[in-house]
Backbone bond lengths (Angstrom), bond angles and torsions (degrees), N, CA, C in turn:
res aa  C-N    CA-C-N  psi(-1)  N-CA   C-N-CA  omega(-1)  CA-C   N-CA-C  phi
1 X - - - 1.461 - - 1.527 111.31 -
2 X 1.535 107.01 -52.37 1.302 104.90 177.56 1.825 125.79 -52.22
3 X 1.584 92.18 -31.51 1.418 91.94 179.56 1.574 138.59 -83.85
4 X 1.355 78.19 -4.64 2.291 107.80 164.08 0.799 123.62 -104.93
5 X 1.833 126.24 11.53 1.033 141.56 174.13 1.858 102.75 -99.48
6 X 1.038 101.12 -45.49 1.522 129.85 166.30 1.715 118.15 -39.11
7 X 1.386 89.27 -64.51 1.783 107.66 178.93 1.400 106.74 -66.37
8 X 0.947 119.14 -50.67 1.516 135.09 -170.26 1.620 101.40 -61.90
9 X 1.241 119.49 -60.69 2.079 119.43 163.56 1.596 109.11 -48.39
10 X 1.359 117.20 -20.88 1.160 108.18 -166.77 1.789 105.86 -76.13
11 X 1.492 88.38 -41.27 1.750 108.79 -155.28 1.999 74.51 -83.10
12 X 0.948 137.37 -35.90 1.426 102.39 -172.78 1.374 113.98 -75.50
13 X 1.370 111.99 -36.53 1.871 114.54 179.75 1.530 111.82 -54.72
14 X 1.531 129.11 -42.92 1.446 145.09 158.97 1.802 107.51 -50.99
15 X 1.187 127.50 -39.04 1.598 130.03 177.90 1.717 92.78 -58.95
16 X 1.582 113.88 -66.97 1.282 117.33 -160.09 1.109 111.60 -58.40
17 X 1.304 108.42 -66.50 1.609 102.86 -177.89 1.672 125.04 -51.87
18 X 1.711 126.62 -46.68 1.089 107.85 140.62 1.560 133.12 -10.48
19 X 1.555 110.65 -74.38 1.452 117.62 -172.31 1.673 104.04 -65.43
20 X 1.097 127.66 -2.38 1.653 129.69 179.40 2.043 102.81 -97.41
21 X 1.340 101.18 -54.52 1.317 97.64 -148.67 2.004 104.18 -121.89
22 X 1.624 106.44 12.37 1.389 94.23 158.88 1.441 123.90 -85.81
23 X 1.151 125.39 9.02 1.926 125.11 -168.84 1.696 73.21 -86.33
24 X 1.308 146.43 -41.07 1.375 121.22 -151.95 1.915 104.16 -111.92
25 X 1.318 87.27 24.93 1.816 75.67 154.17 1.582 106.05 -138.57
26 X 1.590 96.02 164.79 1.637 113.70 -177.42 1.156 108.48 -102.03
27 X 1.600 128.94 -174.41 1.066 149.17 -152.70 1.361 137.36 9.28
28 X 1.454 119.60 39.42 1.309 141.13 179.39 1.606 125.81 -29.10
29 X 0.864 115.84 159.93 1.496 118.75 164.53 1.689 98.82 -132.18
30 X 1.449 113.74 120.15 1.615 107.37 158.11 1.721 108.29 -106.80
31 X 1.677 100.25 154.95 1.086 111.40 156.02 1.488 126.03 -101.93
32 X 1.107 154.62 90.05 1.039 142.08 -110.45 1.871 93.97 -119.20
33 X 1.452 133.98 134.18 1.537 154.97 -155.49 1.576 89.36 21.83
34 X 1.478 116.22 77.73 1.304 115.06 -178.08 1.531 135.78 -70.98
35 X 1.932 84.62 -30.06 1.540 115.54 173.05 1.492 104.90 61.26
36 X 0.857 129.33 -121.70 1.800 151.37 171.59 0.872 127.62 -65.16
37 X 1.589 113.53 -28.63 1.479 124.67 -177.49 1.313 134.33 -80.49
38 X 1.487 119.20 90.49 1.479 103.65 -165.54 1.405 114.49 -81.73
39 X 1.356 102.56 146.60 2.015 94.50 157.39 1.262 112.59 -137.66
40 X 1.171 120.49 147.67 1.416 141.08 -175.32 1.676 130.10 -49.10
41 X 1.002 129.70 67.79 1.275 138.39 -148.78 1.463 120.89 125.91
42 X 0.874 138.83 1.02 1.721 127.89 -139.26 1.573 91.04 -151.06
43 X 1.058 103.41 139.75 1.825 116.17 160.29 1.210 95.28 -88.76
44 X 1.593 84.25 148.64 1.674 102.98 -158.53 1.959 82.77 -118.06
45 X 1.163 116.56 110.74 1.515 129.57 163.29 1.512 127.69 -74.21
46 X 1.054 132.30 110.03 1.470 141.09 165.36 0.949 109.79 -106.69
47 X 1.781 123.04 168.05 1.511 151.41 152.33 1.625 98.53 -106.60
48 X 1.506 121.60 -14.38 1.362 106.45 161.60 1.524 119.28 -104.84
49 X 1.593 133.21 173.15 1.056 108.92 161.44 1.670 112.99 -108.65
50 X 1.295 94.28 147.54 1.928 101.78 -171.78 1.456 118.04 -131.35
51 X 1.353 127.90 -171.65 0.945 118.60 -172.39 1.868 115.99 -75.32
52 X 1.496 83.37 -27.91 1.462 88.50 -172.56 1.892 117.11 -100.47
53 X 1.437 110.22 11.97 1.678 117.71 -167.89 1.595 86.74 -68.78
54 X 1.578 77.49 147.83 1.750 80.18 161.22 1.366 105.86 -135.12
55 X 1.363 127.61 -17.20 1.324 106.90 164.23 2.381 94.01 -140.89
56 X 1.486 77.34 147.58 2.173 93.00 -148.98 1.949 86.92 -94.56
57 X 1.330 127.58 96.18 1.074 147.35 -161.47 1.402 129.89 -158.22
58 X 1.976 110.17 112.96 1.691 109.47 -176.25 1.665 86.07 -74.51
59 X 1.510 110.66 154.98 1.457 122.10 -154.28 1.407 96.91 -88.61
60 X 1.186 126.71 -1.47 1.532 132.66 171.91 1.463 119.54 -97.06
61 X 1.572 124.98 -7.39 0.929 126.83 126.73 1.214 143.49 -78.39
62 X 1.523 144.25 28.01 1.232 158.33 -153.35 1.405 105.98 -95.68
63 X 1.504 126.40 -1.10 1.343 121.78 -176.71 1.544 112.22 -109.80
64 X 1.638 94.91 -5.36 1.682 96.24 170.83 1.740 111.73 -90.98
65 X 1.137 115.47 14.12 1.615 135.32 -168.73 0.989 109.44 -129.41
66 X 1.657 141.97 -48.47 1.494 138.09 -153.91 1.816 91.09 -138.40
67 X 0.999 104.77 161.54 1.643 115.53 -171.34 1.586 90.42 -115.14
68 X 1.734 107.88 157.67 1.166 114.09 -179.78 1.391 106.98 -77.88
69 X 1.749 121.13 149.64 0.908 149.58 149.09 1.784 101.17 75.87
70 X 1.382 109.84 41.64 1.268 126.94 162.20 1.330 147.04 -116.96
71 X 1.597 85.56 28.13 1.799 116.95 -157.56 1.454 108.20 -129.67
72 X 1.366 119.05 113.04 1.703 112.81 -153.10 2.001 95.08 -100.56
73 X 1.616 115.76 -28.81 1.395 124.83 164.46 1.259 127.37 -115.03
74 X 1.260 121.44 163.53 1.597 106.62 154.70 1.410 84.81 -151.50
75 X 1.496 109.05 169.34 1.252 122.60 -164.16 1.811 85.37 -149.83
76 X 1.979 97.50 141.20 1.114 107.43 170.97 1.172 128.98 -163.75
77 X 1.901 120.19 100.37 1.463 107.64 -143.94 1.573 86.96 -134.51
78 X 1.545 84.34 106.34 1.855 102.68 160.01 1.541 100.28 73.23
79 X 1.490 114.07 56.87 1.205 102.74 178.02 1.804 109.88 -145.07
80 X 1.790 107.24 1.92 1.464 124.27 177.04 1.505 105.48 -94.85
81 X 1.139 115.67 -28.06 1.715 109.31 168.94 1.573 114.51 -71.46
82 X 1.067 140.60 6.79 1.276 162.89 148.85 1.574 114.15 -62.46
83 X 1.236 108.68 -17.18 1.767 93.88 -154.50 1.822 88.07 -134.84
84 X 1.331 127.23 161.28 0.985 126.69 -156.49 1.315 100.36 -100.12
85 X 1.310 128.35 152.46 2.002 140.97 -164.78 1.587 92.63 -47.44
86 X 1.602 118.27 -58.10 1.267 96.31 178.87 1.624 136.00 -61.68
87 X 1.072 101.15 -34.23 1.611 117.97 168.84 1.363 130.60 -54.49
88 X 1.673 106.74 -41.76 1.151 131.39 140.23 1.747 129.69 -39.69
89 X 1.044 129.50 -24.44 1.344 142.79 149.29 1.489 118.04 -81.96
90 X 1.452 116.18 -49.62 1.591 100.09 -179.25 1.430 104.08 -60.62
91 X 1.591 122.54 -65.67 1.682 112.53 166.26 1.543 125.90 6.83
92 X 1.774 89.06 -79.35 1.714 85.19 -161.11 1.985 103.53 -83.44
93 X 1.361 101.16 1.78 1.481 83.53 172.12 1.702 117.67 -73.14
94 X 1.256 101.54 -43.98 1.310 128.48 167.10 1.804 120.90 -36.72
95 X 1.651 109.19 -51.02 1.245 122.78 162.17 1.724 110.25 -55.38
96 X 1.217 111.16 -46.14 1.535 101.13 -167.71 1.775 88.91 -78.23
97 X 0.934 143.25 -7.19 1.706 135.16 -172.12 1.877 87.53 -89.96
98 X 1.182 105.46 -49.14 1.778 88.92 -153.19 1.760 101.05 -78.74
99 X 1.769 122.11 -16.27 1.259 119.41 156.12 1.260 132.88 -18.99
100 X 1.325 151.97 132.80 1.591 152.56 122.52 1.567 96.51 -28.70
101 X 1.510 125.71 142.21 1.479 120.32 124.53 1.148 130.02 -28.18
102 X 1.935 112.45 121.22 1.346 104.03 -177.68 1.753 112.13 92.11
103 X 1.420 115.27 -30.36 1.533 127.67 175.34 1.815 112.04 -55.60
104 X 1.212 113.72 133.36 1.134 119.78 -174.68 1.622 109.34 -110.94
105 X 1.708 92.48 152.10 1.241 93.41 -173.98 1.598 118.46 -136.98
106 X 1.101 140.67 114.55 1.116 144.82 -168.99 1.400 140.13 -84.20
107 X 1.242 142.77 129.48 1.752 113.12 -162.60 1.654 94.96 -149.82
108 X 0.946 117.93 140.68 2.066 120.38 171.36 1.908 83.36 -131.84
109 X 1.415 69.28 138.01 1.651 93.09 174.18 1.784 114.39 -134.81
110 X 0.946 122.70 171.17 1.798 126.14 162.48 1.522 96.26 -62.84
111 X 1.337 123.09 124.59 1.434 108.32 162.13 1.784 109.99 -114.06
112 X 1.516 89.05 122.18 1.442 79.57 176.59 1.423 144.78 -111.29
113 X 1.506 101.28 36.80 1.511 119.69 162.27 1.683 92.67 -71.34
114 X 1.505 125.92 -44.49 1.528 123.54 -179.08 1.993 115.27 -63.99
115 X 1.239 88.25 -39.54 1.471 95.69 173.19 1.705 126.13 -59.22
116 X 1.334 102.37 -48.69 1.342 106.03 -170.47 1.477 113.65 -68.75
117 X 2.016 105.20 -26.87 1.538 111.44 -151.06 2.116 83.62 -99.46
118 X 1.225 137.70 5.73 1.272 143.30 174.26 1.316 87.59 -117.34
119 X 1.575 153.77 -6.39 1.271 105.88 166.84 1.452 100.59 -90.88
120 X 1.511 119.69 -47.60 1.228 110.98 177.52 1.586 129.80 -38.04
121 X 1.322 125.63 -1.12 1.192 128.93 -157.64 1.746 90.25 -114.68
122 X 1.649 112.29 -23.75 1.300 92.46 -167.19 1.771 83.13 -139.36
123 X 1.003 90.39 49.14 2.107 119.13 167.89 1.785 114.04 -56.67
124 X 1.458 121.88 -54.38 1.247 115.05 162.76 1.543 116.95 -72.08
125 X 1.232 134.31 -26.03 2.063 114.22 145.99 1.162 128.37 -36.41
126 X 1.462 126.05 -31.73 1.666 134.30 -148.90 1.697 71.75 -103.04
127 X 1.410 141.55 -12.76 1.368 97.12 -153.82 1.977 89.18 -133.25
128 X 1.183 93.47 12.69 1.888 99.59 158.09 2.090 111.27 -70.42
129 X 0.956 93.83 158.64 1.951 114.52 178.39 1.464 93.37 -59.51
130 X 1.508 139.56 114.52 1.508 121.50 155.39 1.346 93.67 131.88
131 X 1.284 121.62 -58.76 1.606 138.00 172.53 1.107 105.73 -22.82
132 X 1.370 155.71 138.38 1.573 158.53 140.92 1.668 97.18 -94.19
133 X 1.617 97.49 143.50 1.963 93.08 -178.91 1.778 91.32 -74.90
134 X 1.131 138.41 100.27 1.078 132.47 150.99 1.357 112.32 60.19
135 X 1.087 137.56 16.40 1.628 135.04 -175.42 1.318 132.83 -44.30
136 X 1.658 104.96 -35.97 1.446 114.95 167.76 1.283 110.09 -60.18
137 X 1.756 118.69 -60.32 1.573 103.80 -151.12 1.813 98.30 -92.13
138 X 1.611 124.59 13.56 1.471 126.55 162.24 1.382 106.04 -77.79
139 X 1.503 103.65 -75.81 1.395 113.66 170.59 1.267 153.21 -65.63
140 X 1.101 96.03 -22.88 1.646 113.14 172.99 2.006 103.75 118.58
141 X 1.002 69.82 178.28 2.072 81.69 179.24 1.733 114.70 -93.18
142 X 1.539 110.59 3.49 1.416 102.51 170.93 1.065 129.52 63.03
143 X 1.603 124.54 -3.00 1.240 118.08 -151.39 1.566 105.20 -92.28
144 X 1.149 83.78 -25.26 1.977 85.42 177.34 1.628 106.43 -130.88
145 X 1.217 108.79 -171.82 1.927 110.96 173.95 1.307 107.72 -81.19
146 X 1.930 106.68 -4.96 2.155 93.08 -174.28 1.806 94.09 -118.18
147 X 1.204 112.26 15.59 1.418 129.72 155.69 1.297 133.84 -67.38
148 X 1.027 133.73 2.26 1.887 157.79 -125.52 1.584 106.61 -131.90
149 X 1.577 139.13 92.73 1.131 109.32 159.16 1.377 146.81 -36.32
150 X 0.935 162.40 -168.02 0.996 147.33 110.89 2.084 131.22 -125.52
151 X 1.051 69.21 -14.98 2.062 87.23 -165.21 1.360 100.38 -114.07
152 X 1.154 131.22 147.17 1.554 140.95 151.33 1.167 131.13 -95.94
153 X 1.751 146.86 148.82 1.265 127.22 -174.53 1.632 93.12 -137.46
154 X 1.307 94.79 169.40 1.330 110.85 148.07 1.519 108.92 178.30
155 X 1.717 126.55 168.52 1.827 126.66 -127.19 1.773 69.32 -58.94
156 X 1.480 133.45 -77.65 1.362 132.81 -143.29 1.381 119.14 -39.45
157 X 1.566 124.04 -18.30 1.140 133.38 -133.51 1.742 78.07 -124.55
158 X 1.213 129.22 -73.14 1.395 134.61 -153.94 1.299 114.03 -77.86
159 X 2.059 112.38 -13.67 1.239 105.25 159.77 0.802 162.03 -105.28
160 X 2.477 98.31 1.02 1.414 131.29 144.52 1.759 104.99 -43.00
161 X 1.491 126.24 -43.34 0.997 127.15 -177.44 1.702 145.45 -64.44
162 X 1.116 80.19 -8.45 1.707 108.48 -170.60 2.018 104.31 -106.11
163 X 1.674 83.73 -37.65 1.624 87.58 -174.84 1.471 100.98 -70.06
164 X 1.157 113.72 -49.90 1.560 116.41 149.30 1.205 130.57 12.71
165 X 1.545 113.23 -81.89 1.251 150.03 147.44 1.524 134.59 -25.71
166 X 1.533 110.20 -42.68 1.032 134.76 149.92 1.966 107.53 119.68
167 X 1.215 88.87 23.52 1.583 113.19 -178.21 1.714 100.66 -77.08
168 X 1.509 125.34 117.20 1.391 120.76 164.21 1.382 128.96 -105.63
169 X 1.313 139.17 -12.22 0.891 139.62 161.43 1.617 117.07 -97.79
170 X 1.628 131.00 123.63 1.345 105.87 -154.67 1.965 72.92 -151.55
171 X 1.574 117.80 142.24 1.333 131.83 177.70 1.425 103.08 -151.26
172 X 0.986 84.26 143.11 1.938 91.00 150.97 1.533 129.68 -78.13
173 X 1.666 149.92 156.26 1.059 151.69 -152.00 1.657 97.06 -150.25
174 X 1.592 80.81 159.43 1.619 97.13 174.41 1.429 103.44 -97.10
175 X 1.528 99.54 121.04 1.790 107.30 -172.31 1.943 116.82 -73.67
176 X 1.549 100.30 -30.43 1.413 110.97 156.29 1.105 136.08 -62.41
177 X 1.453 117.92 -20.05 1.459 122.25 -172.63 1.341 99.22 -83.88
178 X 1.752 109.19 -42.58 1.068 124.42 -177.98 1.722 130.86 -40.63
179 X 1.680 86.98 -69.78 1.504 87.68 167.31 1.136 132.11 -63.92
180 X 1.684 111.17 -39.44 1.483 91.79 -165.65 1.512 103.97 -82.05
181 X 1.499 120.98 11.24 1.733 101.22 161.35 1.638 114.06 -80.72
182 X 1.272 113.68 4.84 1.543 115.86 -173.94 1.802 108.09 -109.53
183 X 1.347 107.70 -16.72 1.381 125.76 -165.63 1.294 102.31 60.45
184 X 1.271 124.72 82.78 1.796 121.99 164.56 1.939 106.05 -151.92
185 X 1.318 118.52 -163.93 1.193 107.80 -144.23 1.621 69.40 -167.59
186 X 1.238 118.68 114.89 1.244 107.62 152.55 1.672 118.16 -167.44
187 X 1.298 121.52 -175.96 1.592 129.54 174.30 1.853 109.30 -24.93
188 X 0.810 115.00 -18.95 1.471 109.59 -167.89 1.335 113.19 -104.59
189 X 1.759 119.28 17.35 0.865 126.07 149.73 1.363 121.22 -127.79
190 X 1.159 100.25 21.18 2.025 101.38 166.12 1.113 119.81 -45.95
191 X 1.554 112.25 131.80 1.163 122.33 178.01 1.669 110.10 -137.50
192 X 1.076 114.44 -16.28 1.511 109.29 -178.84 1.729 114.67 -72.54
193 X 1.594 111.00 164.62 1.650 127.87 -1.96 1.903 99.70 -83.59
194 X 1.138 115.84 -13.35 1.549 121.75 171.07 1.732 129.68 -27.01
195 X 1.064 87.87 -60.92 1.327 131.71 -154.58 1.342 124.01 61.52
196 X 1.297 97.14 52.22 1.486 90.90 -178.12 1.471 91.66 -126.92
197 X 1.728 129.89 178.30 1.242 131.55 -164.44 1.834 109.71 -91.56
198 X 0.828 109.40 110.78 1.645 98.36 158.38 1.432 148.60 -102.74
199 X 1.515 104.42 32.88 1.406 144.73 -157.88 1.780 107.50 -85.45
200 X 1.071 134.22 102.25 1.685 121.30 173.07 2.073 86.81 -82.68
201 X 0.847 111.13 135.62 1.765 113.82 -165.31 2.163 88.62 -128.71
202 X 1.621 113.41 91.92 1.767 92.67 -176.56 1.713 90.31 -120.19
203 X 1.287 107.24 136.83 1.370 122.47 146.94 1.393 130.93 -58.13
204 X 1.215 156.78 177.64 1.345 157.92 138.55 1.666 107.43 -170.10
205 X 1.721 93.44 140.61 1.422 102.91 177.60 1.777 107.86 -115.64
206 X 1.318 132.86 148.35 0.912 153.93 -146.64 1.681 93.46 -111.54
């Protein structure tokens, strides 16, 4: 007890000061609805607070915290299907504002050109007693009110969206190479119950 009492003072003294004294530094790394996931270098951004937040922020306020164009990454895995098409545009406009020149930006989403063409493939599962058509990884996991899909993607869709934004160079990435150069484990390599990937994984540099 004592020692989650401990962690927990830790992660709030690290929230504050963050929320005091990141507008005056440069070349950032965010992790953007990081939740649990730490990575090594990078502020880890929530709308909840956790063990691992380091700075406690809805991502549309991020300009009362970080100054524009003082952000050399951002990282963002499975956390724009959450937010509604319009919301979804202020976001990534916002990302390309708080960017450096040259700053890269990263995003894994549900893609569901992969979704639709793996359910159809495994079409008599969805339609056994018990089966749900996929509800979690359509809809979200429910578990809370910031649990909720809302948006769908896929490459055609997310990279009218970015150009949008004002993002010009825009690819896809290897999500494995990715992580395990960061040592983490996360959404952007989902593969269950398939095993196959259902990850849209896009790069873009600013």
């Amino acid at each position: 007890m004592l020692e989650k009492i401990i962690l927990g003072l830790k992660t709030v003294k690290r929230v504050i000061y963050n929320s005091l004294f990141l507008r005056f530094k440069d070349n950032l790394k965010l992790n953007l609805g990081a939740g649990g996931v730490r990575m090594k270098n990078y502020i880890n951004v929530d709308s909840l607070f956790m063990r691992e937040t380091d700075l406690l922020c809805e991502l549309k306020n991020l300009p009362l915290f970080i100054k524009h164009e003082s952000v050399s990454e951002i990282y963002a895995s499975h956390i724009f299907e959450h937010f509604s098409e319009n919301e979804v545009r202020v976001i990534l406009k916002l990302c390309h504002k708080l960017l450096k020149e040259g700053g890269e930006l990263r995003i894994s989403v549900p893609d569901m050109d992969k979704i639709v063409k793996i359910y159809n493939k495994n079409w008599d599962h969805f339609q056994k007693r018990g089966n749900a058509p996929w509800n979690g990884l359509i809809y979200g996991g429910q578990s809370s009110e910031y649990d909720f899909h809302k948006t769908g993607f896929n490459l055609n869709w997310l990279t009218l969206l970015l150009e949008e934004a004002g993002f010009k160079k825009i690819s896809e990435y290897d999500p494995v190479k990715f992580t395990k150069s960061h040592g983490i484990s996360d959404a952007s390599l989902a593969n269950e119950p398939f095993k196959e990937p259902i990850s849209l994984n896009i790069v873009t540099v600013k």
